[in-house]
Structures are given as structure tokens and as C-alpha cells.
N, C-alpha and C positions, 0 to 999 in steps of 0.2 A: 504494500500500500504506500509507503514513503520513497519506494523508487518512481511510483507510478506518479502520485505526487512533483517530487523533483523532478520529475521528465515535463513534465505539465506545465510548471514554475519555467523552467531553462528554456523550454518552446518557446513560452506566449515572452518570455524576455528579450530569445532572439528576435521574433516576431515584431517588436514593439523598436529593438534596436535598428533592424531592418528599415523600418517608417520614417527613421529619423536621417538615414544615413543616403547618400547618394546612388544612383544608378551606377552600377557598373558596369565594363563592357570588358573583354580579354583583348590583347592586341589587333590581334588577325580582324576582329571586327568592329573597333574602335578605327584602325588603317579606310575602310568601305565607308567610310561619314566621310561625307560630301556638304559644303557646306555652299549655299546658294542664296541669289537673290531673290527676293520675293516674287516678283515678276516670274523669270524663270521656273522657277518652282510650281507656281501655281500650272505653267506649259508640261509639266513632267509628271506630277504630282501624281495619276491615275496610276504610274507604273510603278512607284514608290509604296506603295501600300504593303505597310509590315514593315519598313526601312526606318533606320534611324538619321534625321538629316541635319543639318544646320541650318539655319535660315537669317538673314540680314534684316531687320525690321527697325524702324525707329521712333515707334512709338506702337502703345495696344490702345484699344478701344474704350473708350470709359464705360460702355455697357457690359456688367456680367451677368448673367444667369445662370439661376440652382435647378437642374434640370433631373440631376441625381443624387442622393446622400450623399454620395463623397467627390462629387465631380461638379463640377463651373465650366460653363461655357463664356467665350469672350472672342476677340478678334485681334489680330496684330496685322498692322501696319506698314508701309514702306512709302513716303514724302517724295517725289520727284519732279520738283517744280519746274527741269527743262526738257518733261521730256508730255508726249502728246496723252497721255493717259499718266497724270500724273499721282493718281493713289491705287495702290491694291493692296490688295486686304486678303487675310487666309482665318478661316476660322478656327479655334486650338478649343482643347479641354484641357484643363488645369487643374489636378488634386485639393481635395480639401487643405491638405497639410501643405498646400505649396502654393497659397492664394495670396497670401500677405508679399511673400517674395514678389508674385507678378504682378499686384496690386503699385510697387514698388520701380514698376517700369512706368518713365513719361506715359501721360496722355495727351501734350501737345502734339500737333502734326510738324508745328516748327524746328521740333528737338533737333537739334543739328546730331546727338548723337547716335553713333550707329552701332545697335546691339547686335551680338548675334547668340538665338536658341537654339537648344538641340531638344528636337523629341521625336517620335514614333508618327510616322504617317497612317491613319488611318480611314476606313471607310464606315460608313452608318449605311448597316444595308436596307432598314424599314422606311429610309427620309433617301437613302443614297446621294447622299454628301460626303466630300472628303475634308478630312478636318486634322490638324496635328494636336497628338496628346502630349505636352509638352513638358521634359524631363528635368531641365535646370540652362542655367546660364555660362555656368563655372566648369569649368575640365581641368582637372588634376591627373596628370601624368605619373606612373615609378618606374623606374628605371626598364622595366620591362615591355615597357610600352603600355601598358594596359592605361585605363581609364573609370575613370570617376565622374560622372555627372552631377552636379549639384546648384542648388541654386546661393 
């Protein structure tokens, strides 16, 4: 009963340390991220579905919505005032535990600066929209190449 116990305890621990800590990725598939411009992306985006990508945006959407218990829906941005369609827009999910970090990115369209996120392209197949679920900001490298996503 006290193994059974302690195994239960040390789960739900890792579990919980899990939530708190970053995406990770091994080299070999940290190397296949590709990081793009939002324009571009949005051109490619159907074949990317299941991929982890980069995206250049510089500012999100000030609208969010709670569409699931643990999931926000919202919009990120790309400013291109010389060129002939100058905004596009990709729409992302954002974890409960990782709203305040995105909350944290401008919402001006003027923001001169230019982020760039990584997350998971994916498809909504009862609405069939593609939309990025999106993993952190921050990439921590060790010497092995691997990776760390975090915001």
C-alpha cells in the first residue's frame, strides 16, 4: 500500500513538474524547425500540420477566447506597412499555464519589434481551420544540440 502510494505521490509530482517546465525536442528534431515569416507560412501552413515551426510576428491580437478549460484562443500578427497587403494574421491556441507569458507580447501593430514563436501547427477538423498551438518564445540549447522551448 505505501509503494503504491509513493508511486502515486512521485507521478502526479513529475506530472505537475512537467507543466511547469519547457517543451522539449532531441537534436535530430529541434535541427527540422524552420522558422518563417508570417506571410509565408500562412502559403505553406496546410502541409505543416503536426510540424513544429517558428514564426516572425510582431504583435498578437488583443482578443482572447476561452473556448476550452485549458486552452485560449487569440491571433498573432505580422505589420508590413510597405508592402501591398500589409497585415496577416495566423490564429494560435495558447495553454492555460502559458497565457500571462502571451498576454505579455505587444498589442500594438506599430511595435517595431520583431518576435519570433515556436509551436505545433495544427488542424481543427469539425470548423477545418489551421491554427498554431503555440509552445514558448525562448530556446535553450546543451551542448548536444537538443532543445528546450519555453516561454
Amino acid at each position: 500500500m505505501k509503494k503504491t502510494l509513493c508511486l502515486a505521490v512521485i507521478l502526479s509530482f513529475a506530472g505537475a513538474m512537467s507543466a511547469f517546465c519547457g517543451q522539449p525536442f532531441d537534436a535530430a528534431a529541434w535541427r527540422g524547425v524552420q522558422i518563417h515569416d508570417l506571410p509565408a507560412l500562412q502559403k505553406i501552413e496546410s502541409s505543416l500540420v503536426g510540424k513544429v515551426v517558428g514564426v516572425r510576428i510582431n504583435y498578437r491580437g488583443d482578443r482572447i477566447s476561452h473556448p476550452k478549460p485549458n486552452w485560449y484562443e487569440s491571433s498573432i500578427w505580422r505589420y508590413r506597412p510597405g508592402e501591398k497587403d500589409k497585415f496577416a494574421f495566423l490564429r494560435v491556441v495558447v495553454a492555460k499555464k502559458d497565457l500571462q507569458s502571451f498576454k505579455s507580447i505587444p498589442t500594438d501593430f506599430k511595435s517595431p519589434t520583431e518576435i519570433v514563436l515556436y509551436g505545433q501547427v495544427g488542424r481543427e477538423t469539425e470548423a477545418n481551420f489551421l491554427f498554431v498551438r503555440l509552445l514558448g518564445r525562448k530556446v535553450t540549447l546543451d551542448p548536444s544540440g537538443n532543445a528546450t522551448v519555453d516561454w
